[in-house]
C-alpha positions as CSV (number, residue, x, y, z in Angstrom):
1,X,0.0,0.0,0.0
2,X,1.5,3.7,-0.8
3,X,1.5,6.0,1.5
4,X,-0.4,8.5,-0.6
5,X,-2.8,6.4,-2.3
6,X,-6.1,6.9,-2.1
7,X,-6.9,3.7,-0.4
8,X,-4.6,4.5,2.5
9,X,-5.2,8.1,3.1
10,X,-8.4,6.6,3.7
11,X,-7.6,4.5,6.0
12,X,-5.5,6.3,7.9
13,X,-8.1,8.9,8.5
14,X,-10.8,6.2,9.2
15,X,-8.1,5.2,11.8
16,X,-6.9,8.7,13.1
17,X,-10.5,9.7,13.3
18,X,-11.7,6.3,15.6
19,X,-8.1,6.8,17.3
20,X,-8.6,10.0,18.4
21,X,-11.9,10.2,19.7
22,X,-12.5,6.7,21.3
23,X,-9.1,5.2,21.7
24,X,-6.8,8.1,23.2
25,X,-10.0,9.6,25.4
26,X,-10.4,6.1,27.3
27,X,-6.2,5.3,27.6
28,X,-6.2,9.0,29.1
29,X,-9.3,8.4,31.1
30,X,-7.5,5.2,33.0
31,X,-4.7,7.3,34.2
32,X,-4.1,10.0,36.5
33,X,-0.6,11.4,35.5
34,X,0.6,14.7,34.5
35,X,-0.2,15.2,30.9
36,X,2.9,14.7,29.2
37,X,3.2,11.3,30.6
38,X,-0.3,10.5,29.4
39,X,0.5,11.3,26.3
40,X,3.5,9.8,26.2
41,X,1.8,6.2,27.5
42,X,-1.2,6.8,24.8
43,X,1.1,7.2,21.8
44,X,3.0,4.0,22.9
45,X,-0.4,2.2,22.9
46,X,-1.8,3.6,19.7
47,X,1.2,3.2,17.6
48,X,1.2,-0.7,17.4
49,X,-2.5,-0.5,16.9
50,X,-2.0,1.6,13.6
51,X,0.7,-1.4,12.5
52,X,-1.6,-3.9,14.0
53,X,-4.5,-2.4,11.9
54,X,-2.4,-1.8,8.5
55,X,-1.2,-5.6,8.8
56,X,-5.0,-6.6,8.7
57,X,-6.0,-4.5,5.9
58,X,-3.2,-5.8,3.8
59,X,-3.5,-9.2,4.6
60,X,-7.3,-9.2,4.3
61,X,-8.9,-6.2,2.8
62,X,-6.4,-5.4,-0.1
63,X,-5.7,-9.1,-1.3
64,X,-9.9,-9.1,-2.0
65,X,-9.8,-6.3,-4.0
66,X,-7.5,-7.5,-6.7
């Protein structure tokens, strides 16, 4: 997939979208630390979901479109 096609700028806002309004909200919402830590604790959570995520839409989504 290339980084500008259309397929994955799709994606990736699909993703960023879903990210941050559910995903980073609830991480933040577990913890009680000073915000640069919480940040720093979401971002190392939601970064191997985006690589988890793009390995699943390769693997299953792309291969059925061709």
């Amino acid at each position: 997939m290339k980084l500008l096609s259309k397929e994955s700028i799709i994606f990736y806002s699909i993703l960023g979208a879903i990210t941050a309004f559910v995903i980073a909200p609830f991480i933040r919402s577990l913890m009680d630390f000073d915000w640069k830590i919480e940040i720093l604790v979401t971002t190392s959570i939601v970064i191997p979901i985006y690589i988890f995520a793009k390995k699943i839409l390769l693997k299953f989504i792309i291969k059925d479109i061709n």
